[in-house]
C-alpha positions as CSV (number, residue, x, y, z in Angstrom):
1,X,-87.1,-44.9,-270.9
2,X,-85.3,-46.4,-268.0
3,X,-83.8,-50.2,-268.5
4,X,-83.8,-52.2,-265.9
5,X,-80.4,-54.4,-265.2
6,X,-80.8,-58.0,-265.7
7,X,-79.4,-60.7,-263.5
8,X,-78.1,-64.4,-264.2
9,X,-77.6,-67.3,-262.6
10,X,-74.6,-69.0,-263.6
11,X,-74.2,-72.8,-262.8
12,X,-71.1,-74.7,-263.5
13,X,-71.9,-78.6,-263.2
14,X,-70.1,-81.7,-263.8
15,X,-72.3,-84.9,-263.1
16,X,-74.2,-83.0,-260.8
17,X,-77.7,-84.5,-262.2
18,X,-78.4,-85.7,-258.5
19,X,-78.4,-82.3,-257.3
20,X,-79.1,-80.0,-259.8
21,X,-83.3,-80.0,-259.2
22,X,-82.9,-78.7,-255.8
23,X,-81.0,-75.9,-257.0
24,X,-82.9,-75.2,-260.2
25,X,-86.8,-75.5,-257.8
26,X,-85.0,-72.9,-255.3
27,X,-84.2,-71.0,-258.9
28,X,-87.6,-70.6,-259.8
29,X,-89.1,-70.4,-256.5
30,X,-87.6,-67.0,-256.0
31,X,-90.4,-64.3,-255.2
32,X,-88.7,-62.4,-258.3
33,X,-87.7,-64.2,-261.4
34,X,-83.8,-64.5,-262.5
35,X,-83.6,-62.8,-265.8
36,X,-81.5,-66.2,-267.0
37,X,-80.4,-69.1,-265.7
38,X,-77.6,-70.8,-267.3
39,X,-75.7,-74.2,-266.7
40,X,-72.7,-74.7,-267.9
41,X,-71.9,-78.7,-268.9
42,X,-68.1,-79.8,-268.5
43,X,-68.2,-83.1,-270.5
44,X,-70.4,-84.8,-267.5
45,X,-71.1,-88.8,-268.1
46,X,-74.0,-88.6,-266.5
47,X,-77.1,-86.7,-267.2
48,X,-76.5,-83.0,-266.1
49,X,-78.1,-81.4,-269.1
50,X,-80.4,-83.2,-270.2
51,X,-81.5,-82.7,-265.8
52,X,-80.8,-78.8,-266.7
53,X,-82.9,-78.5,-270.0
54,X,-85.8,-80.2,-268.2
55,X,-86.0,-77.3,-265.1
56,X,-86.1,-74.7,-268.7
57,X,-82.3,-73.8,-267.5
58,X,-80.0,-73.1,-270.8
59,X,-77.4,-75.5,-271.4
60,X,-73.3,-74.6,-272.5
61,X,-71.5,-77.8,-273.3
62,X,-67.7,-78.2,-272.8
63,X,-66.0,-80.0,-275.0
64,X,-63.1,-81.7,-272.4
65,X,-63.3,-81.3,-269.2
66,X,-61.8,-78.2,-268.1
67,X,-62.5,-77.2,-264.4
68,X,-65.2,-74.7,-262.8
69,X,-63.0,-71.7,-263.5
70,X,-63.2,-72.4,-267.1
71,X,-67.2,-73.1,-266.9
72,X,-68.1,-69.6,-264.8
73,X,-65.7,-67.6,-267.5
74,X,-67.7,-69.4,-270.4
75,X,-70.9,-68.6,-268.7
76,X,-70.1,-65.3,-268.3
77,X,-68.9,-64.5,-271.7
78,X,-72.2,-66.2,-273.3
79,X,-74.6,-64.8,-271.2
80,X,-76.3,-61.0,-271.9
81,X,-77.3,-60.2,-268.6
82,X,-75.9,-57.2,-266.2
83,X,-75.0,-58.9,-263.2
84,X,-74.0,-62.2,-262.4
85,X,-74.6,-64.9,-259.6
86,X,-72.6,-68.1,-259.8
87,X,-74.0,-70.5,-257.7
88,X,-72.7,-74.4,-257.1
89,X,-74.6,-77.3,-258.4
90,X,-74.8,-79.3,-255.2
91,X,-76.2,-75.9,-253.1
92,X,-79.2,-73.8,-252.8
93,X,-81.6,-70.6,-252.6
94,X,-84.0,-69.2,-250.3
95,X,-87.0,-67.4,-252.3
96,X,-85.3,-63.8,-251.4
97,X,-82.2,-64.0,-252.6
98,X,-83.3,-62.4,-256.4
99,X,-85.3,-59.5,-254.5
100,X,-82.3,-59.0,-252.2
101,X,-79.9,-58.7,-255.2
102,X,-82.0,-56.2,-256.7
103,X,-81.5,-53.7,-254.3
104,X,-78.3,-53.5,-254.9
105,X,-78.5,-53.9,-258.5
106,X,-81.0,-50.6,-257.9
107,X,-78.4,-49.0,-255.4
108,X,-75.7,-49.1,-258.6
109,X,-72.6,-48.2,-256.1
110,X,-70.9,-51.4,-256.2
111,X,-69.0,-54.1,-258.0
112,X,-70.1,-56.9,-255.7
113,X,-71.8,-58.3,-252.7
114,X,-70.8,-60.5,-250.6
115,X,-73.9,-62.4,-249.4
116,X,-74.7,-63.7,-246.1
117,X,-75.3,-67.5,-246.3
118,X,-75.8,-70.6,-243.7
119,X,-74.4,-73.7,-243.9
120,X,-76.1,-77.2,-243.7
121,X,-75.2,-80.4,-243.3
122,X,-75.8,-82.2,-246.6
123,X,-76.8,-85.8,-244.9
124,X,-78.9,-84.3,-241.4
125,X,-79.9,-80.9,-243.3
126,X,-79.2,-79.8,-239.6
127,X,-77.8,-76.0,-239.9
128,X,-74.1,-76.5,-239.1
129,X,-72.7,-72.6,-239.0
130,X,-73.6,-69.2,-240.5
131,X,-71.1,-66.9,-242.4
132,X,-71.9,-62.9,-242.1
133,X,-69.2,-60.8,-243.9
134,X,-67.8,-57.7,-241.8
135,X,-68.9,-54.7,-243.6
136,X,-66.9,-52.6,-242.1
137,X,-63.3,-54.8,-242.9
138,X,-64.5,-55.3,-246.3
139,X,-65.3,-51.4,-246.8
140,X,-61.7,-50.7,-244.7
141,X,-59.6,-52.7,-247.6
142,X,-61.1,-55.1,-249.5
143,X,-57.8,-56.3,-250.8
144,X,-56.8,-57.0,-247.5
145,X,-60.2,-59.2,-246.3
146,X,-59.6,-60.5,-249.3
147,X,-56.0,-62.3,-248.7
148,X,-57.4,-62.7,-245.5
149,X,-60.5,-65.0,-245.8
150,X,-62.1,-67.7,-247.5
151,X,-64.8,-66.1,-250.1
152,X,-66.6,-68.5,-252.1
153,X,-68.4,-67.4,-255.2
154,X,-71.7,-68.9,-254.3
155,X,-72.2,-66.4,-251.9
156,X,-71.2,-63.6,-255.0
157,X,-73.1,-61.1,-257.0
158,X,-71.0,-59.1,-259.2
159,X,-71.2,-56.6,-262.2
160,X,-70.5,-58.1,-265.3
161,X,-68.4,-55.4,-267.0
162,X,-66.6,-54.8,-263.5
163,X,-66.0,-59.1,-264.1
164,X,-64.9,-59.1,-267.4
165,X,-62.2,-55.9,-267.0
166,X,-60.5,-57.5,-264.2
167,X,-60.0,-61.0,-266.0
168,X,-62.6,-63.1,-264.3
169,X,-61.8,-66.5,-262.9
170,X,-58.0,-67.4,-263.2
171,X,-58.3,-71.3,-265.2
172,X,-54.8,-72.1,-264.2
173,X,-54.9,-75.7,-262.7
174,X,-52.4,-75.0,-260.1
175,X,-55.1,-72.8,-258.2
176,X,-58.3,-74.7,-259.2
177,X,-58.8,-75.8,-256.0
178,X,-58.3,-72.7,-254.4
179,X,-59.8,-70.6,-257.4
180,X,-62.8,-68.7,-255.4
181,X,-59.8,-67.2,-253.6
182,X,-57.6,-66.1,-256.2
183,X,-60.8,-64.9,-258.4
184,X,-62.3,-62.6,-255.3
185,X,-58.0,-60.9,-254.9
186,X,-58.3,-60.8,-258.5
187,X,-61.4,-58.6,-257.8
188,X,-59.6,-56.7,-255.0
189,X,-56.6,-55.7,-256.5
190,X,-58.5,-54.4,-259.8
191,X,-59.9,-52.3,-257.7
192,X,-64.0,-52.9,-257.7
193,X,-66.1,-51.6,-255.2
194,X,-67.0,-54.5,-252.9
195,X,-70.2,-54.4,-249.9
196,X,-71.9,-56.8,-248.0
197,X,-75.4,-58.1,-247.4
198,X,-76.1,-59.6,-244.4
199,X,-79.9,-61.3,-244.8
200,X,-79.5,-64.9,-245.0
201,X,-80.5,-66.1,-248.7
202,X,-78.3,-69.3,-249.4
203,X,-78.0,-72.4,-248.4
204,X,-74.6,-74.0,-248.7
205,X,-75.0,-77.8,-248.6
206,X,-72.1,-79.6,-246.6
207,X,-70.8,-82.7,-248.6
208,X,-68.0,-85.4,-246.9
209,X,-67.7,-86.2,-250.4
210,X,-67.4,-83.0,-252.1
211,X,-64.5,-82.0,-254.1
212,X,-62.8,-79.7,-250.9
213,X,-63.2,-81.9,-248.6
214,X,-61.9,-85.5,-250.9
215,X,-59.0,-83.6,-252.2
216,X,-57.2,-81.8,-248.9
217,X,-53.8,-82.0,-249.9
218,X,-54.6,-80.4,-253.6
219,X,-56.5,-77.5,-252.0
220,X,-53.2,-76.9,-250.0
221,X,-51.2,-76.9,-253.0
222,X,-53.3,-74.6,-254.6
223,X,-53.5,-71.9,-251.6
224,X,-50.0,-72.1,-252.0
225,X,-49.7,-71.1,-255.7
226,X,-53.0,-68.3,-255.1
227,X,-50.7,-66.5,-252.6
228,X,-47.5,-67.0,-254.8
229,X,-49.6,-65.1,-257.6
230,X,-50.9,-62.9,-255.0
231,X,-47.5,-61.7,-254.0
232,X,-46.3,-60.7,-257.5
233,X,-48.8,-58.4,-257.9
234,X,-48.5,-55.1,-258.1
235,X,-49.5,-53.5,-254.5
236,X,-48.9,-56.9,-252.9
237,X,-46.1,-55.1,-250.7
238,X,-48.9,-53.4,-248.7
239,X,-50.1,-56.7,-247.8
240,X,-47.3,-58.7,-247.1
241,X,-47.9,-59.6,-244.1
242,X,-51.3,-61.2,-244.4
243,X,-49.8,-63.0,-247.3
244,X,-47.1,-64.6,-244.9
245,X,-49.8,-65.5,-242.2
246,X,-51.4,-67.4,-245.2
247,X,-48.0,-68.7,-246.6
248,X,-47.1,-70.1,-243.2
249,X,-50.3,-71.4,-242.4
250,X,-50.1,-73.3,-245.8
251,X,-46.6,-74.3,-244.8
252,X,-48.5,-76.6,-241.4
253,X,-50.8,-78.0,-243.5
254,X,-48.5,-79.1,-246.6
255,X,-46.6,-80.5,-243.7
256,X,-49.1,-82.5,-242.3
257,X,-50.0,-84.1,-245.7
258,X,-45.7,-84.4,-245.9
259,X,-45.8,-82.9,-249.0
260,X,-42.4,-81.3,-247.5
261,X,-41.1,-79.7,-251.4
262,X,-44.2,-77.4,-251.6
263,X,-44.2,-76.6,-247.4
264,X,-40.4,-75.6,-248.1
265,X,-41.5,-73.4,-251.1
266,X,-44.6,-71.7,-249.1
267,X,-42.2,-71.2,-246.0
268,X,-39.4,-70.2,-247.9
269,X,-41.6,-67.6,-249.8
270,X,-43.5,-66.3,-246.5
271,X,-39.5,-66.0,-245.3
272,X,-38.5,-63.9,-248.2
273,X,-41.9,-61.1,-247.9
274,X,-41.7,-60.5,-244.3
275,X,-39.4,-63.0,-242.5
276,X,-40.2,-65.1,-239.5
277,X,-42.4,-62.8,-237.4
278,X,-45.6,-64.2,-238.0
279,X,-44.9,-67.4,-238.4
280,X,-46.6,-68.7,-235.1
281,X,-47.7,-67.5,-231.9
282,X,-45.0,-70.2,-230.7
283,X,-41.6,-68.8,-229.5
284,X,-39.8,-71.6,-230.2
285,X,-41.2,-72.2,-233.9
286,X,-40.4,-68.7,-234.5
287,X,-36.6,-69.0,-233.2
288,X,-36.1,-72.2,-235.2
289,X,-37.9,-70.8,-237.9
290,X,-34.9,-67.8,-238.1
291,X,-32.2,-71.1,-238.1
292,X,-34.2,-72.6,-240.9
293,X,-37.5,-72.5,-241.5
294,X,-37.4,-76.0,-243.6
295,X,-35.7,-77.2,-240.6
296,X,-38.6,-75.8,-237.9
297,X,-41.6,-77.4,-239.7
298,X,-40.0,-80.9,-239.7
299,X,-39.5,-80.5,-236.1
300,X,-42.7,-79.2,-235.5
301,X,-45.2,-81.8,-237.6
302,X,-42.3,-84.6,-235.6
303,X,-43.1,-83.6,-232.3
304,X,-46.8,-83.4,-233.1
305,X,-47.3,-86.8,-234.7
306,X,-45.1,-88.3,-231.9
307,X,-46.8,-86.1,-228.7
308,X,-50.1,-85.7,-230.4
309,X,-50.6,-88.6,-232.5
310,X,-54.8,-88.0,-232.5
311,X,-54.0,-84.4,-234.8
312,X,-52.5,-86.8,-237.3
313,X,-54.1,-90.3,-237.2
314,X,-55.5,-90.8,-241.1
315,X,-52.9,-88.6,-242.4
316,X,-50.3,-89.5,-245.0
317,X,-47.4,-91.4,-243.5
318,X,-49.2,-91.7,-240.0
319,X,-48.2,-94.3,-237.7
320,X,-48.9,-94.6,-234.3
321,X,-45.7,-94.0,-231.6
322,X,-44.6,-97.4,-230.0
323,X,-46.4,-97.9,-226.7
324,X,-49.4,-95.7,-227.3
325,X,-51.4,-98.5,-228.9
């Protein structure tokens, strides 16, 4: 008799009541049925589960607080079902998205897919961008695409004994904001099998308000700490120079938030895996960078605020040079 794998839908929420119907109708509109559907409650004050038990979704309550990473380990640990899809409160699926992970639930050769997904904007519902995942880069070195690009886990279907070997989410609160990253190089470097899909079955729901985009200079930090992690692990040496590229690119944007003490750590750290090199496409940056790389990114983000003001205006410590306005 042949047993059929069984998928779940894992939802961490925290007062998401607001949104949580639009994600739980696109749940059940799916032209084949998740096996479960799971939210997982992280001490919300509004009414997220109570909303949850009322689409027939079943309900994990936190006791504090504790992040998403926390919720999608819990989830994953309580539910019985094969595979896993986690899938963001505030976001959505098209009816195909269930049938589409069943092929490759059926194909049985990989660890996860990376699925296709568009992006809207949450106020207009105007389609804003589309994000297809190379399958040939991601085949080439998954380790490396990894380090390389921005994977969220809505967009994830994974095996759930592949998950649980490597470790699953890491609940560290220094990456939190950065923790679809460090969970899909966790992935990488414990060496599962990833592929792509490239139909379009999500819908990811662009918020001004949304955690990401209210909390800028805390998703720096935490890219920061993801690649500091990232470089300690074994095999990292292999990738060291995509791990500077993110290092120094980290090192701009702490700067322009003039959180200078973790800019110095990420440039100093990008310095001590592959030097200089890659720091910028700029000449100049790089030369100063060799002098002191501390030194370079103060001159840089000075000369932009003072000759560009409009890159900076809103940022932290932003005035306006004398005579422009």
């Amino acid at each position: 008799m042949t047993i059929t794998p069984t998928l779940a839908l894992l939802i961490p929420a925290y007062n998401a009541a607001a949104y949580l119907p639009r994600l739980l109708r696109s749940a059940k509109n799916q032209t084949e049925p998740f096996d479960e559907i799971w939210v997982y409650d992280d001490c919300s004050s509004d009414e997220t589960a109570t909303v949850a038990e009322s689409y027939g979704a079943r309900v994990l309550r936190g006791a504090t607080n504790r992040g998403c990473s926390a919720g999608k380990n819990a989830l994953a640990a309580r539910t019985g079902a094969d595979w896993l899809h986690f899938h963001d409160a505030d976001d959505e699926l098209y009816p195909n998205f269930v049938a589409l992970a069943r092929r490759w639930i059926d194909d049985g050769r990989f660890d996860v897919v990376l699925f296709a997904y568009e992006e809207r904007c949450e106020k207009s519902s105007k389609r804003t961008g589309l994000r297809i995942f190379d399958p040939l880069d991601v085949h080439q070195d998954a380790r490396s695409y990894a380090i390389r690009e921005q994977i969220n886990s809505l967009c994830g279907l994974y095996r759930r004994d592949a998950f649980l070997r490597a470790g699953g989410y890491d609940d560290d609160p220094l990456v939190l904001f950065n923790e679809d990253v460090a969970f899909h190089i966790t992935l990488a470097f414990a060496g599962l099998s990833f592929a792509t899909e490239h139909e379009i079955s999500i819908i990811n729901h662009r918020r001004r308000d949304s955690m990401s985009a209210t909390n800028r200079l805390k998703c720096l930090q935490a890219q920061y700490h993801v690649m500091r992690k990232t470089s300690e692990l074994s095999g990292a040496n292999l990738h060291a120079e995509h791990i500077a590229r993110r290092l120094w690119s980290v090192a701009g944007g702490l700067a322009s938030q003039l959180d200078w003490e973790t800019a110095d750590a990420a440039a100093s750290l990008a310095t001590q895996v592959v030097g200089p090199s890659v720091a910028s496409s700029s000449p100049v940056f790089k030369v100063l960078c060799r002098l002191s790389p501390h030194f370079a990114l103060r001159i840089r983000e000075g000369l932009i605020r003072t000759l560009k003001p409009r890159f900076r205006e809103g940022y932290p410590g932003w005035r306006a040079p004398v005579g422009l306005l």
